[in-house]
VOGU-3710 file (C-alpha; in Angstrom, 3 decimals, decimal comma):
1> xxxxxxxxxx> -84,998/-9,914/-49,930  -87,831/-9,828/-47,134  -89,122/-6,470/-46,598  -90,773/-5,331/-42,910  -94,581/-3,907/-42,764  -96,066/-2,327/-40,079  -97,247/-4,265/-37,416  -94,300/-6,571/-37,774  -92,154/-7,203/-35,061  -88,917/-5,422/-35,890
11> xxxxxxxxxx> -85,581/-7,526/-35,712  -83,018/-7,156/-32,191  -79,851/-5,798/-32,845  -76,905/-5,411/-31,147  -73,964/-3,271/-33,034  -70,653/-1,173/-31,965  -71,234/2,942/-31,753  -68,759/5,203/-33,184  -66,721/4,778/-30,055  -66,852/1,036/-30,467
21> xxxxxxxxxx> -69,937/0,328/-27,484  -72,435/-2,283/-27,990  -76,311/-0,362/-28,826  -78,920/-2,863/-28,675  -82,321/-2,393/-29,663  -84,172/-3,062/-26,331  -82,260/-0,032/-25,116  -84,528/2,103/-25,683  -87,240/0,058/-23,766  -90,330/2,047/-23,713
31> xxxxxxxxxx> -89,887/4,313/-26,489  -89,792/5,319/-30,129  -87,080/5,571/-31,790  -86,449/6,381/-35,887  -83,968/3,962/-37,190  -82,787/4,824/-40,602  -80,070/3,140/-42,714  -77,750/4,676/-45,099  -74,810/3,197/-47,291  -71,920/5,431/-46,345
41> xxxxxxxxxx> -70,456/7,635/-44,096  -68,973/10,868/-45,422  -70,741/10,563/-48,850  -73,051/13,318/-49,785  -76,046/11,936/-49,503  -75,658/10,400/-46,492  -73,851/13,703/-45,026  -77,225/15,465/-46,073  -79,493/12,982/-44,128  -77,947/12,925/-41,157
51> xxxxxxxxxx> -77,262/16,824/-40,976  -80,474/17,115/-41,361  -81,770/14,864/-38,705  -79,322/16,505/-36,390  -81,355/20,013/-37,412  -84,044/18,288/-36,406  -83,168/16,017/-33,562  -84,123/18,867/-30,869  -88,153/18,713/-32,243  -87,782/15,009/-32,781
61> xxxxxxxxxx> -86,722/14,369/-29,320  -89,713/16,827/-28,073  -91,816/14,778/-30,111  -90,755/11,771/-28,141  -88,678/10,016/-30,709  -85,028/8,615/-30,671  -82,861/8,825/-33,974  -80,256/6,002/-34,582  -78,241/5,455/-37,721  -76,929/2,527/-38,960
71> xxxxxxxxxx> -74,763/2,118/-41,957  -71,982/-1,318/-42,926  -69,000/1,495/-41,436  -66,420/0,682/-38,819  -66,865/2,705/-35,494  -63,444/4,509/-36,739  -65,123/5,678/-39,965  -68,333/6,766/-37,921  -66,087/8,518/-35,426  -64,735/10,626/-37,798
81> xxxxxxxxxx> -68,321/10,971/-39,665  -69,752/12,154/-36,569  -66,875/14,492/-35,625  -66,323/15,888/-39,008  -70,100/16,688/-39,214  -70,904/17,270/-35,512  -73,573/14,701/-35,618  -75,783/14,697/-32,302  -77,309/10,936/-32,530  -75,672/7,397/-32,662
91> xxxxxxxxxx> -74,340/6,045/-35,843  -74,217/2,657/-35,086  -71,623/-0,055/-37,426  -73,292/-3,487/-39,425  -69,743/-4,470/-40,883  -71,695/-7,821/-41,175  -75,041/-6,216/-42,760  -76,472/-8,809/-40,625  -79,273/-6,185/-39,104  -79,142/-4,403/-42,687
101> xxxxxxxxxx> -80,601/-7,635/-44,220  -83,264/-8,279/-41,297  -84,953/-4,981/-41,986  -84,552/-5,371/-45,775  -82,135/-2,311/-46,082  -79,812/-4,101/-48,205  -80,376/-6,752/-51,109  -80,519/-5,785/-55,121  -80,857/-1,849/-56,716  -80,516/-0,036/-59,264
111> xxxxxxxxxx> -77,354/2,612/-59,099  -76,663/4,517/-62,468  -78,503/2,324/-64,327  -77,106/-1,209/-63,300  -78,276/-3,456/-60,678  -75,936/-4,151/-57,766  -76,074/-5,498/-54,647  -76,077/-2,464/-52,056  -77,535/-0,621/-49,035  -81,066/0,467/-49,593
121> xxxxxxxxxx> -81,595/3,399/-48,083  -84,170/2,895/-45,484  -86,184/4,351/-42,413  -88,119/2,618/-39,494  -90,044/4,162/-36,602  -89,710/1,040/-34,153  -92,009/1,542/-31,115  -90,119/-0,552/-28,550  -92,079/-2,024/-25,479  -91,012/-2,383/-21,716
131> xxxxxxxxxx> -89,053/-5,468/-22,373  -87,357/-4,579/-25,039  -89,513/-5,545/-28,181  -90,211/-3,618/-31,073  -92,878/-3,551/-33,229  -92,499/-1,812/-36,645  -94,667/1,424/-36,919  -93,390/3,313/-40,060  -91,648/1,298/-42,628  -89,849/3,496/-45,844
141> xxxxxxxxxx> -87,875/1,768/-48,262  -85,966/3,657/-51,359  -85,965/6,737/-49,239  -84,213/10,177/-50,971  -81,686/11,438/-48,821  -82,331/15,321/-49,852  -85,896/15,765/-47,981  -86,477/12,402/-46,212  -85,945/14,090/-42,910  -88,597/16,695/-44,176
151> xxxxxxxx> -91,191/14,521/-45,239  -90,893/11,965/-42,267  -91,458/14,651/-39,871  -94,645/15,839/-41,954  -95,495/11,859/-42,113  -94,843/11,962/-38,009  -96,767/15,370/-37,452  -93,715/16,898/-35,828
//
């Protein structure tokens, strides 16, 4: 498994929203946006990190970032994820773990003790330019859920 450093140019993507619509990365030409990836909707962890980046989205935003979560769910699991929590940012779908793999958010880790192939829980700041490249400007790999949001904005200065 590859992992990304800053300074490299972070992979396209192209994956279904909740409601099922294609999100690409060079959608958010010409800004910033926080892509984190988690392993599963409506597990407590994840539920955690992405309550608390909704808590936080309104200073984020002011800030001038994006959030965007990405996880191997359908958009029907996300839906309800998003509904069920009230989540205020897209959860996009990597059924394939295509994108998961070009960041390096999923590959070999140790759960409970054993070593399994999974989801490694993950956050990016990409800083995408005016045609629709990013380029990889906070890379976080092994992330905690409780406090990640916390400590990112402290690491961000927001």
């Amino acid at each position: 498994m590859s992992t990304l450093s800053v300074g490299d140019a972070a992979p396209s993507f192209t994956l279904p929203d909740a409601d099922g619509a294609p999100v690409s990365l060079s959608d958010f030409a010409g800004r910033r946006v926080i892509v984190y990836f988690y392993p599963a909707a409506m597990t407590p962890g994840c539920t955690t990190q992405a309550i608390d980046f909704t808590a936080a989205l309104a200073d984020i935003a002011a800030a001038g970032y994006q959030v965007v979560g990405i996880s191997p769910d359908t958009s029907e699991k996300l839906a309800k994820f998003r509904t069920l929590e009230s989540l205020a940012f897209p959860l996009l779908g990597d059924p394939t773990k295509e994108t998961l793999t070009a960041y390096g958010a999923f590959g070999t880790k140790m759960l409970y003790g054993k070593e399994i192939q999974g989801v490694i829980r993950s956050t990016f700041v990409v800083d995408v330019d005016a045609a629709g490249n990013g380029t990889i400007s906070v890379a976080q790999y092994n992330v905690k859920a409780t406090g990640h949001v916390d400590k990112l904005r402290r690491d961000l200065k927001i």
